[in-house]
MARDO-843823 format. One record per residue (C-alpha): residue number from 1; x, y, z. Coordinates in steps of 0.02 Angstrom, whole numbers, plus 32768, in hexadecimal, padded with zeros to 4 digits. Each point is the difference from the previous one (the first is absolute). Last residue first. Layout:
! MARDO-843823
<seq = NUM x = X y = Y z = Z>
...
//
This chain:
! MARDO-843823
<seq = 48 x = 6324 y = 878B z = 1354>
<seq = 47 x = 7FCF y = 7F59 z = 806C>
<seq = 46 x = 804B y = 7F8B z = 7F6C>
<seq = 45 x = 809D y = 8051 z = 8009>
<seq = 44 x = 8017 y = 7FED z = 80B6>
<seq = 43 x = 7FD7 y = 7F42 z = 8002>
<seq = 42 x = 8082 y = 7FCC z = 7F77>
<seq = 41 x = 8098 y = 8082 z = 8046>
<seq = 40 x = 7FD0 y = 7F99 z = 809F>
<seq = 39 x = 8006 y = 7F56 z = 7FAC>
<seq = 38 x = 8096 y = 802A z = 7FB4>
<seq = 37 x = 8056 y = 8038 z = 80C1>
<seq = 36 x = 7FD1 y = 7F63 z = 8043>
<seq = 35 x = 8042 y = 7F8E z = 7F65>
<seq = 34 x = 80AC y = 806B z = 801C>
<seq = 33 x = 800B y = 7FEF z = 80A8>
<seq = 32 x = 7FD9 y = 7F39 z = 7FED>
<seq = 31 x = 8083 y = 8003 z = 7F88>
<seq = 30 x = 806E y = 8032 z = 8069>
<seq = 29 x = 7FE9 y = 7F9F z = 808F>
<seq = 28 x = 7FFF y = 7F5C z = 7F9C>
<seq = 27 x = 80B1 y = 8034 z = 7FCC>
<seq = 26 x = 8033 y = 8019 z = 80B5>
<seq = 25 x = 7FBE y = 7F5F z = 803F>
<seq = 24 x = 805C y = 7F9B z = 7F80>
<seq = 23 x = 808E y = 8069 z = 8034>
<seq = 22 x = 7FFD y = 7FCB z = 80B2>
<seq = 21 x = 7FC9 y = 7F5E z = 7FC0>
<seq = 20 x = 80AE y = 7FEA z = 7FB2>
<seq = 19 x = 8057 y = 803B z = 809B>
<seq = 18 x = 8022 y = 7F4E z = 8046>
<seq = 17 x = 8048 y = 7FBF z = 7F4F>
<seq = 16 x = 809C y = 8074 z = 8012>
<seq = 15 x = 7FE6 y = 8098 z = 7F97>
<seq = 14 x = 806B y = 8016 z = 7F4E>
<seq = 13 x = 7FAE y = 7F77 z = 7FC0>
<seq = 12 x = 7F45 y = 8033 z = 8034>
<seq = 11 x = 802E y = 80B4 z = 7FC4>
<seq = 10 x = 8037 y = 7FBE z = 7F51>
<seq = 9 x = 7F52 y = 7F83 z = 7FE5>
<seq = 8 x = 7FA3 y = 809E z = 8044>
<seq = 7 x = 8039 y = 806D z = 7F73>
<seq = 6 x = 7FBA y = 7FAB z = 7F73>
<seq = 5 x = 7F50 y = 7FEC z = 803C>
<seq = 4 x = 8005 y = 80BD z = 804E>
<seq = 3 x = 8016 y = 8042 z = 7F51>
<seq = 2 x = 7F70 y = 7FB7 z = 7FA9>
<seq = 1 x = 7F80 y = 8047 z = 8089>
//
């Protein structure tokens, strides 16, 4: 999580202001992947 809080101050000055949601959207994407895919690793360990 750390790493994506420094990084996305450089991206949004590299990118012109009208792609800065695009990556907003991007990051949020990813971490809802990753949420999704601990709460599955979650679920199938408790049903063994």
């Amino acid at each position: 999580m750390k790493s994506t809080s420094y990084i996305q101050p450089i991206i949004r000055m590299l990118l012109p202001p009208e792609l800065h949601a695009f990556t907003d959207i991007q990051v949020w994407k990813a971490i809802g992947l990753h949420m999704i895919s601990r709460i599955k690793d979650t679920l199938q360990a408790d049903s063994l």
